[in-house]
C-alpha positions in Angstrom: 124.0 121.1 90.4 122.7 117.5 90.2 118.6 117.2 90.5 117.7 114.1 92.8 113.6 114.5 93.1 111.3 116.2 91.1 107.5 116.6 92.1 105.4 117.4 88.9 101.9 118.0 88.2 101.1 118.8 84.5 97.6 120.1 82.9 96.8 119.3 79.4 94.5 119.3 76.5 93.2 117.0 74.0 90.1 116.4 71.8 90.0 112.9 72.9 88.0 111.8 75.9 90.2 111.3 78.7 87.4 108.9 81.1 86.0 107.2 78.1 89.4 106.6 76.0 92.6 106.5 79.0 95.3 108.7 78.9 97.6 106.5 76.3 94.7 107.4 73.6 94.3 111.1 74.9 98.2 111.5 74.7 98.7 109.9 71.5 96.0 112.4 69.8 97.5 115.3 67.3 95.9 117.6 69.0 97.3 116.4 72.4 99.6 119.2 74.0 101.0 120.3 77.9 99.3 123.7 78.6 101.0 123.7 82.1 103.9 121.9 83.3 104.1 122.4 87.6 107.4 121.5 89.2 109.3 121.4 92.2 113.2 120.2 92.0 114.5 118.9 95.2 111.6 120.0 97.4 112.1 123.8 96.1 109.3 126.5 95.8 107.0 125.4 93.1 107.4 127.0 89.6 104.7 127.0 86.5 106.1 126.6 83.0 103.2 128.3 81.0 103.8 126.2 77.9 100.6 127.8 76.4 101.5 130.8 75.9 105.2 130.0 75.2 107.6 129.5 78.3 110.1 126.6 78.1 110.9 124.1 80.4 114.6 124.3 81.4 117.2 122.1 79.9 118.4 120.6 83.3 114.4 119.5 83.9 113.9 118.5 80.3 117.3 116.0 81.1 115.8 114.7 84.3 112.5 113.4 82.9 114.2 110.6 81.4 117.7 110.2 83.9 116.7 107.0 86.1 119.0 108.3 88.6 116.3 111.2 89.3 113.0 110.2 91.5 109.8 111.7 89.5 106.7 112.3 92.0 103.2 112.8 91.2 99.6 112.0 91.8 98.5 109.7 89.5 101.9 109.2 88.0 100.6 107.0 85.2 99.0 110.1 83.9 102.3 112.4 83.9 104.8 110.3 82.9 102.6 109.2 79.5 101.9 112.3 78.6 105.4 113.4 79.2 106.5 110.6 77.0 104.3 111.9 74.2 105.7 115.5 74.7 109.1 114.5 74.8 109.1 112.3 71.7 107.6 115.4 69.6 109.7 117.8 71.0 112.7 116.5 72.5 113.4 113.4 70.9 117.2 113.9 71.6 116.4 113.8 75.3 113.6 110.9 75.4 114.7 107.5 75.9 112.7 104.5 76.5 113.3 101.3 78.3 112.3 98.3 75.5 113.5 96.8 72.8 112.8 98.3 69.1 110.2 96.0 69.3 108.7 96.3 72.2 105.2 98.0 72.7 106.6 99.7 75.4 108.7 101.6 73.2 106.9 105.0 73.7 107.5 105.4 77.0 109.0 106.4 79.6 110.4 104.2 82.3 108.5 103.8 85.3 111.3 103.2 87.4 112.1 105.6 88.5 108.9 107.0 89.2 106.5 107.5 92.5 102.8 107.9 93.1 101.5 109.2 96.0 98.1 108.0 95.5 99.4 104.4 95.3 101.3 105.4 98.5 98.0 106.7 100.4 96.0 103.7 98.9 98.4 101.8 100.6 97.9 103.5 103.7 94.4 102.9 103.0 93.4 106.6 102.1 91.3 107.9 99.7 92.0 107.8 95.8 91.6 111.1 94.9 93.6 114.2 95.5 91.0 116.5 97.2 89.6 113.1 99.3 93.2 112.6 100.6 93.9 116.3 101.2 90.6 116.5 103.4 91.9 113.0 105.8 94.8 114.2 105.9 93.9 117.7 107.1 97.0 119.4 104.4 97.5 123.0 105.1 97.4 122.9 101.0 94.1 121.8 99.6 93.3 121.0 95.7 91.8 123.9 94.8 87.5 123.6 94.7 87.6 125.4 90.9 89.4 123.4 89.8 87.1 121.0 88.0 85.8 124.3 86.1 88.7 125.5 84.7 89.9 121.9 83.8 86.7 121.5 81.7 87.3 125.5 80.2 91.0 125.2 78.9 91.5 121.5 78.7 88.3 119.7 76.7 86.6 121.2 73.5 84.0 123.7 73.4 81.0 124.0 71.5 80.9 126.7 69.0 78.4 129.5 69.8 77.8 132.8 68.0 78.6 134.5 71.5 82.1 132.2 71.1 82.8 133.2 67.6 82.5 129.9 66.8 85.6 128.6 68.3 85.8 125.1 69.2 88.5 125.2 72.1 89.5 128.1 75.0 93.1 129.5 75.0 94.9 131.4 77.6 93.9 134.8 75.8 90.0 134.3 75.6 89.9 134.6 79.7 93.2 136.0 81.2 91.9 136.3 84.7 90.8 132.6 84.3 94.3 131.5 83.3 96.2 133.1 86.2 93.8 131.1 88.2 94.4 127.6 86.4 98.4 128.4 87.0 97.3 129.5 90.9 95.7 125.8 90.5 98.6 124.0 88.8 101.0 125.1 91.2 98.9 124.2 94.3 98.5 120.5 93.3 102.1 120.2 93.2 102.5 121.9 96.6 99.2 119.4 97.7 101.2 116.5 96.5 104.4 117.2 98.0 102.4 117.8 101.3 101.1 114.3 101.1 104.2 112.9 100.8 105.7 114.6 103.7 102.8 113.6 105.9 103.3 109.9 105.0 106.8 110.6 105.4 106.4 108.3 108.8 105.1 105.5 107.2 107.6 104.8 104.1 106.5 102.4 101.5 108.3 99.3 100.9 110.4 98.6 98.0 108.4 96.0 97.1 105.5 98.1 96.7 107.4 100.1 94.4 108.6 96.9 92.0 104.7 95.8 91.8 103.4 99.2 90.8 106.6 99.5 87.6 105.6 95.9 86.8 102.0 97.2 86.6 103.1 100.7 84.7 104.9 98.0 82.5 101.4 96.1 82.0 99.7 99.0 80.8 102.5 100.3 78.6 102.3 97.4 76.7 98.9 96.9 76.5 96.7 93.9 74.4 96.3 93.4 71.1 92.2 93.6 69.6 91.2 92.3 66.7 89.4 95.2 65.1 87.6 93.5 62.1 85.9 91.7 64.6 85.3 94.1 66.6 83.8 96.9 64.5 81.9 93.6 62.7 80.2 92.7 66.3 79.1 96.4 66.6 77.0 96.7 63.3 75.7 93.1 64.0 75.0 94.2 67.3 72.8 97.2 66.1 71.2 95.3 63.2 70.1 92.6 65.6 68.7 95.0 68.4 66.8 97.0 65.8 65.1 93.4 64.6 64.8 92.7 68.1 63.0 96.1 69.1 60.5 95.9 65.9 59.4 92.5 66.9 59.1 93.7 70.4 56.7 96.4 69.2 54.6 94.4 67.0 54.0 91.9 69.4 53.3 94.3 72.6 52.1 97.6 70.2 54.0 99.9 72.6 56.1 103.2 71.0 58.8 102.5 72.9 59.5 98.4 74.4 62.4 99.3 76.3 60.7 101.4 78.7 59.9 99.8 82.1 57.5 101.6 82.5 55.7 100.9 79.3 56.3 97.3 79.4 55.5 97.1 82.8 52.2 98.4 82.3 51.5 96.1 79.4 52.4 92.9 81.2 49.7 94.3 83.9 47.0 94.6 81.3 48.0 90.9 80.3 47.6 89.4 84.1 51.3 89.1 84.9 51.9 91.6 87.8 55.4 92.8 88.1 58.0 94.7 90.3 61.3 94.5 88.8 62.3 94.1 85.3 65.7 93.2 86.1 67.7 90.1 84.8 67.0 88.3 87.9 63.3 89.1 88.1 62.9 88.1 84.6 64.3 85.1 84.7 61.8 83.9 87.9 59.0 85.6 85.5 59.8 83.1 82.7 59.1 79.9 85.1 55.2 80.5 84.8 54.4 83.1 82.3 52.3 81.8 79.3 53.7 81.6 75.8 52.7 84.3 74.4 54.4 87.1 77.3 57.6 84.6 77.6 57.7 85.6 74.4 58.1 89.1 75.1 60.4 88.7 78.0 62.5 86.4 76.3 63.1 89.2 74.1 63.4 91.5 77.0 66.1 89.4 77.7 68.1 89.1 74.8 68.0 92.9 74.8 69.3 93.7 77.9 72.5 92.2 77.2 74.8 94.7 77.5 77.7 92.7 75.7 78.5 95.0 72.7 79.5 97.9 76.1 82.5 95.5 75.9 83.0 96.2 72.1 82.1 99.8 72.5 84.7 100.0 75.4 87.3 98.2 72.7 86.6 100.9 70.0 87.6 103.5 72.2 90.1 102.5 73.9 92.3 101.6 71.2 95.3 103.1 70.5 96.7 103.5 66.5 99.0 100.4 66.7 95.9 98.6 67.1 96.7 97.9 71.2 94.2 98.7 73.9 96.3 100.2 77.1 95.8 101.3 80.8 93.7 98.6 81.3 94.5 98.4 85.2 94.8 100.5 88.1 97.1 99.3 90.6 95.8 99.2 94.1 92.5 100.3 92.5 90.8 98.8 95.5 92.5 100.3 98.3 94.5 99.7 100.8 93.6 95.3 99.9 96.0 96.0 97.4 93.8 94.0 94.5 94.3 96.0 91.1 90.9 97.5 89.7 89.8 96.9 86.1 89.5 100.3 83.7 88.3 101.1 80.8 86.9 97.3 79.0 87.4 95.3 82.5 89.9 92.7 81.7 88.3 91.0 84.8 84.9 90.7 84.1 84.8 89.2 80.8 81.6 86.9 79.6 83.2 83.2 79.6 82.8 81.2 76.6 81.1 77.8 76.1 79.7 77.5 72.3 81.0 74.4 70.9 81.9 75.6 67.2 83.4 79.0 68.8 86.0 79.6 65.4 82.8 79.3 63.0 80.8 81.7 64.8 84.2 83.8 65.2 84.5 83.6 61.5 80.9 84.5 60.4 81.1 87.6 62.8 84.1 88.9 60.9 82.8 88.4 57.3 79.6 90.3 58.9 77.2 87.7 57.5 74.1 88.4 59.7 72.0 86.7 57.8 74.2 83.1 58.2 74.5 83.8 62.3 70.8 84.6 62.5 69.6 81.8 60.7 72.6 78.8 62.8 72.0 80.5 66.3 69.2 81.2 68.2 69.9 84.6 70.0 72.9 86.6 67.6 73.5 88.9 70.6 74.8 85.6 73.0 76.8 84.8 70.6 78.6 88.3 70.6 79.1 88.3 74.1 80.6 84.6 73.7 83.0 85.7 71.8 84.5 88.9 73.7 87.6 87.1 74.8 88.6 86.4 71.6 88.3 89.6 70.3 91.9 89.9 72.1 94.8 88.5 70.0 98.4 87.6 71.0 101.5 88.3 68.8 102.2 85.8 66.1 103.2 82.4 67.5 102.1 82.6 70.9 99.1 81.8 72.8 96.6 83.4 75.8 96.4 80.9 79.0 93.4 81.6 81.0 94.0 81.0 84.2 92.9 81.4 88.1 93.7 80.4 91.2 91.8 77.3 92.3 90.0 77.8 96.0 92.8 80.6 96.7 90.8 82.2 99.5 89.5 78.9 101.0 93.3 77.7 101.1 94.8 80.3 102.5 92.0 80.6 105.7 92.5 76.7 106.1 96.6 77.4 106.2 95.9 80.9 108.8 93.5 78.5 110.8 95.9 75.2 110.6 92.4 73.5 109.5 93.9 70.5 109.3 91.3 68.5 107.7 91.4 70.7 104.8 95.2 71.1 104.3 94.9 67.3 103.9 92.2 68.1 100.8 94.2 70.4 99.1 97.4 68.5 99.6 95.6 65.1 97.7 94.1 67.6 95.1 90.5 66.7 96.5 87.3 68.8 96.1 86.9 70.8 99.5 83.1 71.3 98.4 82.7 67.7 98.6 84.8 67.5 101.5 83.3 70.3 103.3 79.7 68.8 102.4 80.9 65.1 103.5 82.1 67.3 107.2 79.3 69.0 107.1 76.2 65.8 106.6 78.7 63.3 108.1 78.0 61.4 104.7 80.5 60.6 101.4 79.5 63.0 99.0 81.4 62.7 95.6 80.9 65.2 92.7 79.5 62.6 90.1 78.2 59.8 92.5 77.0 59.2 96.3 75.2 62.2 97.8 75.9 64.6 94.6 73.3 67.0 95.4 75.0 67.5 98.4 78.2 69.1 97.0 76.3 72.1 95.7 75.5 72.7 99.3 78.8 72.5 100.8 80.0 75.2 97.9 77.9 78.0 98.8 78.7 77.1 102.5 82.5 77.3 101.5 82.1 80.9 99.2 79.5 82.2 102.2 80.7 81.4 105.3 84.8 81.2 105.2 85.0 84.6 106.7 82.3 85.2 109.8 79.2 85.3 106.8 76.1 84.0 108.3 72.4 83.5 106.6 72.5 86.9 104.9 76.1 86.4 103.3 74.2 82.9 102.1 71.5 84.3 100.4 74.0 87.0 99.1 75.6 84.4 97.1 72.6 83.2 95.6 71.6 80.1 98.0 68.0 80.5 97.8 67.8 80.6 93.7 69.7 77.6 93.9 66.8 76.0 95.2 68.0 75.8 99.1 64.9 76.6 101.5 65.2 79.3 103.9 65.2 77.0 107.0 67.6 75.3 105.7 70.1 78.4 106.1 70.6 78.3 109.2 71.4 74.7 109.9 73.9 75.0 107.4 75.8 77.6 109.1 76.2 75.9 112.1 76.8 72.6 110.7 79.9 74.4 108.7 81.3 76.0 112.0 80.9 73.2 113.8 83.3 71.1 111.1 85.3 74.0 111.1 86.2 74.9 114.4 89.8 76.1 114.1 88.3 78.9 111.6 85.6 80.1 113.7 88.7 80.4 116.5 90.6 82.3 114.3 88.3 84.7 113.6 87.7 85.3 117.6 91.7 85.4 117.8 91.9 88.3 115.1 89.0 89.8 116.8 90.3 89.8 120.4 93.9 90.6 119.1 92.2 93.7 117.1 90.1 95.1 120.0 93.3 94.8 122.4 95.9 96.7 120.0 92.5 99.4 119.9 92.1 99.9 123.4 95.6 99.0 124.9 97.5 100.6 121.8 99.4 97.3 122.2 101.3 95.0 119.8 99.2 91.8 119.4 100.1 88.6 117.2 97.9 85.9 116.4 98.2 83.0 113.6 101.3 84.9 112.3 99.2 88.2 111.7 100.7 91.0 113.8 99.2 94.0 115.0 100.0 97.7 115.4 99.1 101.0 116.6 100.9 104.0 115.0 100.1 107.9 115.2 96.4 107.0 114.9 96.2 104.2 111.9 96.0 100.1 112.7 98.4 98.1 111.1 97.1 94.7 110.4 101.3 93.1 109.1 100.4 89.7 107.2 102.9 86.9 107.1 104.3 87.9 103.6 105.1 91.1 105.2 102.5 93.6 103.5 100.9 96.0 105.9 96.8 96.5 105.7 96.5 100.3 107.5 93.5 101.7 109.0 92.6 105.1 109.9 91.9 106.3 112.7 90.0 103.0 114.4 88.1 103.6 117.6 85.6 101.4 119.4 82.1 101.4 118.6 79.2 99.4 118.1 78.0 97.1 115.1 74.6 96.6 113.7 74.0 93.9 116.2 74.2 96.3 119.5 78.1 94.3 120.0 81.5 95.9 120.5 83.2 96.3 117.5 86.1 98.5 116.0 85.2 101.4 113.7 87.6 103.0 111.5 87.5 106.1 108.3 86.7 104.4 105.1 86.9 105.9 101.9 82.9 107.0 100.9 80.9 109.0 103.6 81.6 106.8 106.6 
């Protein structure tokens, strides 16, 4: 009989670090093996394959993994379907089948295709990420189990040798048997969890489109980026070396054991009339303005040791897989139900930017490991490492890396919702809308490099603050006081941007109004081609391109200012 659905939750174990390292490193490990493979075909009861201690998976299963025709489910699906890839290719390589090109660096894998993940589904719906969060909203009848996390870290992760051990170094099925049957009990409950979650989301099918973005992401991380591991491995023992000259200097100067320790250095800057509360980047940098020489000193080496640029490196190292590619860099719909995907592991999207003029020289001297050149051309070795993260990522022979972003995206889209007309024009002529919101705003010219130019930095923070309802707070948030603006200033500028923007501040009220209406009324609103629902207890906010926002559960309440406002279930404790 033909298999259309399978749900599958599989437990495994490596000597590799699944958090620090991702799941493409963990599977590709020698030690790497499936202890427990959980399935369900075509919504049946659940059954265990105990791989561990020798059960086989049936050949009609085995088959389905990689037929397209079959829909695979899972939580976290990224996480089964690699390490059934792995697992097929060493053990059924007559059945595993990939979807690239020889190639390809996609090659190892399974297609995503024709797989599901019902915690991209509930993120969707705006639901927690984890299994036992989403369980708990969604009141299941099937919970993840609570002991869960203990037997994961008994059977699944190295153990320290003790004498009371024997000495052994990881937990099999026979060292605990009453343990095991639980871990089964466990396995085969997260399948039945999942299943439940996809029956009570049953009402609120994804869209296909959902579906396309998440195998296009699956397809992201499959292939992965290219590192430059010279370079990398170079930047870490230059990154040590210079942190241990660094700390020695630090020590001679101040006399303290340890000159990393707040604390200690805290107490010392007391001692030396400079009274401090924070040691952070930020305070530091205010500190530097009027300290004398001789602690500026200190903190400038402070500084230069708090950069925390060689993580990035670190992050590199151990995420790399053999073929010299770091993978699963992004988790798709890794902020919620917005839909924006979530860096992991090094954090594609939060790299240091690069400005050094002579970039390939210092690129070159890092990877020949000559410290003693790079200390004596640059002042600070360590900003020089984080300058040169991004290129520590390499493309394929003959082609090239484009950085790229989106040029005012949030500002144009608001002007677009709002039909701010003013602004369309802007953006249609390729003008600066800082300028242009500062000329609104002062009823002056203001042009980046000529009349009124200190007025442009003005109308930016306004622009990044105040688009969406911000106020003062949202302005000093973004930094407006360090960039020299005066507190009574703030408020002026506020209403001097609303008032030049008065089909945004109407939207807002629209969306508001239309919001508290669909709330209380549990009526279908529309404003500014946004639409809004009410469905079994979730708000549907439909955008123009068609993409639902859902929350859970709204209700009316009452905001921070003592005004009615709607409340809804986020994802934390609230």
């Amino acid at each position: 009989m033909a298999i259309h659905t399978l749900s599958i939750d599989v437990e495994t174990f490596s000597d590799v670090d699944l958090k620090k390292c991702g799941v493409y490193k963990y599977a590709e490990s020698p030690d790497f093996e499936i202890l427990l493979f959980g399935v369900s075909v075509d919504g049946s009861e659940v059954t265990v394959y105990d791989l561990a201690s020798g059960d086989t998976v049936p050949e009609e299963i085995i088959r389905a993994l990689s037929d397209d025709s079959v829909i695979k489910w899972a939580y976290n699906a990224s996480f089964e379907r690699v390490c059934l890839s792995v697992w097929l290719r060493r053990n059924y390589p007559q059945y595993f089948s990939s979807y690239s090109i020889e190639e390809d660096t996609v090659r190892n894998y399974l297609d995503p295709s024709s797989w599901r993940c019902s915690l991209v589904w509930g993120a969707y719906m705006g639901l927690p990420l984890s299994l036992e969060g989403i369980g708990k909203v969604l009141k299941l009848e099937n919970q993840k189990m609570a002991e869960g996390k203990a037997l994961i870290r008994y059977f699944c992760v190295p153990c320290k040798p003790t004498k009371a051990n024997g000495g052994r170094t990881r937990n099999l099925p026979e060292h605990d048997p009453v343990k095991w049957s639980t871990f089964i009990a466990y396995n085969k409950r997260d399948v039945k969890t999942e299943m439940a979650i996809q029956k009570k989301l049953s009402k609120f099918p994804a869209p296909d489109f959902l579906w396309e973005e998440y195998h296009l992401d699956q397809e992201i991380n499959d292939r992965g980026i290219q590192l430059d591991m010279v370079l990398v491995e170079q930047a870490i023992a230059i990154d040590e070396r210079s942190r241990e000259e660094l700390s020695a200097k630090m020590r001679q100067l101040t006399a303290l054991e340890n000159p990393n320790s707040v604390q200690q250095m805290k107490e010392w800057l007391t001692k030396h009339g400079l009274e401090v509360d924070s040691l952070d980047k930020k305070s530091v940098k205010e500190l530097l303005k009027t300290a004398p020489p001789e602690l500026a000193e200190v903190l400038e080496l402070r500084q230069q040791l708090a950069k925390s640029s060689v993580k990035k490196y670190q992050a590199m190292q151990n995420a790399v897989c053999t073929d010299g590619r770091a993978r699963g860099m992004f988790q798709f719909y890794g902020a919620n139900r917005s839909g924006r995907w979530a860096g992991r592991l090094i954090q594609l999207q939060n790299l240091p930017q690069n400005h050094m003029a002579h970039l390939e020289d210092a690129r070159s001297l890092v990877r020949s490991g000559d410290y003693a050149l790079l200390s004596a051309l640059y002042d600070s070795v360590l900003e020089v490492l984080s300058e040169l993260i991004r290129t520590a990522f390499v493309p394929r022979d003959g082609y090239k890396f484009i950085v790229s972003d989106f040029s005012a995206i949030e500002a144009r889209v608001l002007s677009f919702l709002a039909g701010e007309s003013w602004r369309l024009k802007v953006f249609a002529e390729n003008g600066d809308i800082y300028c242009a919101s500062a000329t609104a705003m002062f009823h002056v010219p203001v042009e980046k490099h000529g009349q009124n130019a200190h007025l442009r930095q003005k109308g930016k923070i306004a622009e990044l603050a105040l688009g969406y309802g911000g106020s003062v707070g949202a302005l000093k948030s973004m930094g407006a006081l360090e960039m020299g603006l005066a507190e009574e200033e703030l408020q002026p500028l506020v209403d001097a941007w609303r008032t030049s923007n008065p089909n945004i501040v109407q939207l807002w009220w629209d969306v508001d109004n239309a919001v508290k209406t669909t709330v209380r009324q549990r009526l279908d609103t529309e404003t500014h081609g946004i639409r809004f629902r009410y469905r079994s207890g979730m708000l549907f906010i439909i955008l123009p391109s068609g993409r639902q926002l859902c929350y859970v559960k709204p209700k009316m309440g009452t905001n921070k200012f003592g005004g009615e406002s709607v409340t809804y279930e986020g994802v934390g404790s609230t």
